[in-house]
N, C-alpha and C positions, 0 to 999 in steps of 0.2 A: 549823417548821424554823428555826435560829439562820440569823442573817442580819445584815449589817452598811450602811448606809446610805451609804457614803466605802469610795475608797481609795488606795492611792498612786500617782501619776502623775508622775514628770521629777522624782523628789524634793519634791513636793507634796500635799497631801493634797487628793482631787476630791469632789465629789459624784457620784451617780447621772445628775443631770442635764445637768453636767457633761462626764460621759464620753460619754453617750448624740448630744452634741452634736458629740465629736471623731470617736465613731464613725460618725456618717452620709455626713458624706464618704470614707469608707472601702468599699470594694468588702466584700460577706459573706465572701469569701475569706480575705480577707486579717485579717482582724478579730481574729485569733487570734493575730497577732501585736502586734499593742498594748500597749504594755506596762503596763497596768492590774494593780496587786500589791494581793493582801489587804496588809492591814495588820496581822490574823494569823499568820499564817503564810510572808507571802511571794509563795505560789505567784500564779500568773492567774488572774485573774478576770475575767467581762464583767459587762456591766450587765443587770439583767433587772427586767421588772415581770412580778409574781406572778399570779397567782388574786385576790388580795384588792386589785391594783393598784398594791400598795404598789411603788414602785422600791427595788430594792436589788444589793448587787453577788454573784455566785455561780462557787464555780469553773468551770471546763470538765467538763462530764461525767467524770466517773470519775477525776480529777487530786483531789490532795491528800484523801483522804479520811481525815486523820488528824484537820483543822484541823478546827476550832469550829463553822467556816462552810461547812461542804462541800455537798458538793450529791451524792447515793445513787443511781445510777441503778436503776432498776426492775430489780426482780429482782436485785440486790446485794446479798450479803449485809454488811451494815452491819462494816466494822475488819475483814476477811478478806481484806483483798489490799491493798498499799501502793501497787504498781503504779500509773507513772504515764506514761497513754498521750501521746505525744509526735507531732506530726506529722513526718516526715523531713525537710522542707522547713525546720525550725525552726532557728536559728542561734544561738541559746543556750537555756537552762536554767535552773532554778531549785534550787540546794544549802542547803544547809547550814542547811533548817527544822531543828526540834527535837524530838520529840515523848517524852512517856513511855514505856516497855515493860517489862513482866515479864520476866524473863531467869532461865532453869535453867540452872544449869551444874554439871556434874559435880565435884565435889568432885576433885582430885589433890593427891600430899604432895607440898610443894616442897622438902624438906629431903630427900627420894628423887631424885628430879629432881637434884637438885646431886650425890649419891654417883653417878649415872650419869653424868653428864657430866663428873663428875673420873676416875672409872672409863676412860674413853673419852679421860681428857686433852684435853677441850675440840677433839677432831678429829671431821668427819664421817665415819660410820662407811662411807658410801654411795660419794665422791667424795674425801676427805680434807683438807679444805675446812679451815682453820684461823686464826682472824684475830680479834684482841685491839685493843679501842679502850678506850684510856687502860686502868683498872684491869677493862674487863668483856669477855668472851668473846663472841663472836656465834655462838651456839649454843641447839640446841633439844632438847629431849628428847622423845622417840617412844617414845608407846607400841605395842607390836608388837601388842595385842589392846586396841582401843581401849576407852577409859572410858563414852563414848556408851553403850557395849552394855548394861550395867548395873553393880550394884555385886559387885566381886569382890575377892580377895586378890592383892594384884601382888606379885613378886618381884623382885630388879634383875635378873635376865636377860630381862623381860618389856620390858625397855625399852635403849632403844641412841639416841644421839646423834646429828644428823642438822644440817645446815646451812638454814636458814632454805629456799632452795632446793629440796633434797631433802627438805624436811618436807612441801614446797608439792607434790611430783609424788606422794610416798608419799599425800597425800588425796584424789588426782584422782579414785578409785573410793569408792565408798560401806566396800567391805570394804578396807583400805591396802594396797596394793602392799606384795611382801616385802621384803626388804633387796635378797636380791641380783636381785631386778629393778627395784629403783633403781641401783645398781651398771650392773648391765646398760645400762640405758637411759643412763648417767651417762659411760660408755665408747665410744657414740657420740658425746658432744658432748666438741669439743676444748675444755677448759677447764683453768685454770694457776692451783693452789691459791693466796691471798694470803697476805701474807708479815707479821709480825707489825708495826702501824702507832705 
């Protein structure tokens, strides 16, 4: 298993031995909070000495299991879950690792996209939501029978204009809310279209 011998403590780089020595005065408890960072990736790490004895530093079980140096728990299937278990008691976090990924994405025409939304005169069709910063429109285009599903022939009526907002409530369900129960729902919340800026 990769593994790394150092890692960053107070803006310094430690040894294994090192850490092992700030961690003993420290209650098992609380251990988890130390802030011992790969040098990888970031995330927590503690100190551990292996099977072969060797000391070296390893995530917390089942945290950053993207990084170089991760540590699998039994019965895990190895890059199938990101997820990064957190104690509640934890007072910060670790962001803005990096990692590679494959990404699908459904092809859409954006040159269709823009005849809708001119079509629509850059208002939401839901709430009528309408608001211009400097030369660009804050506006989204929706499709009414999503691309997700697979590949098919769209038409411009298959698609209607929608405010960043109302784009966000229309995906709240796996199949999109229709228009008019965005509308619907859009007519309980008192809201006062913005004004061109």
């Amino acid at each position: 298993m990769p593994s790394d011998d150092s890692c960053q403590f107070n803006n310094q780089r430690i040894s294994t031995q090192e850490a092992r020595r700030i961690q003993a005065g420290v209650p098992q408890s609380e251990r988890r909070a130390i802030p011992f960072l790969c040098i990888h990736c970031g995330g927590r790490v503690k100190p551990h000495i292996g099977k072969d004895n060797k000391p070296h530093f390893e995530h917390w079980p089942g945290e950053n299991l993207h990084c170089p140096i991760r540590h699998i728990p039994k019965g895990h299937p190895v890059g199938s879950s990101r997820q990064i278990t957190r104690d509640f008691d934890d007072q910060a976090t670790i962001e803005g690792t990096r990692s590679d990924a494959v990404r699908m994405a459904a092809a859409r025409d954006r040159a269709f996209a823009l005849a809708c939304k001119k079509r629509d005169k850059y208002v939401c069709q839901a709430c009528g939501f309408h608001l211009k910063v400097g030369t660009r429109y804050v506006i989204d285009c929706h499709h009414l029978y999503p691309v997700a599903l697979g590949v098919r022939e769209t038409i411009l009526d298959d698609l209607v204009s929608l405010c960043p907002t109302c784009h966000r409530i229309a995906h709240t369900r796996d199949i999109p809310l229709e228009l008019a129960d965005i509308k619907h729902l859009m007519t309980k919340v008192k809201m006062t279209p913005a004004q061109h800026v």
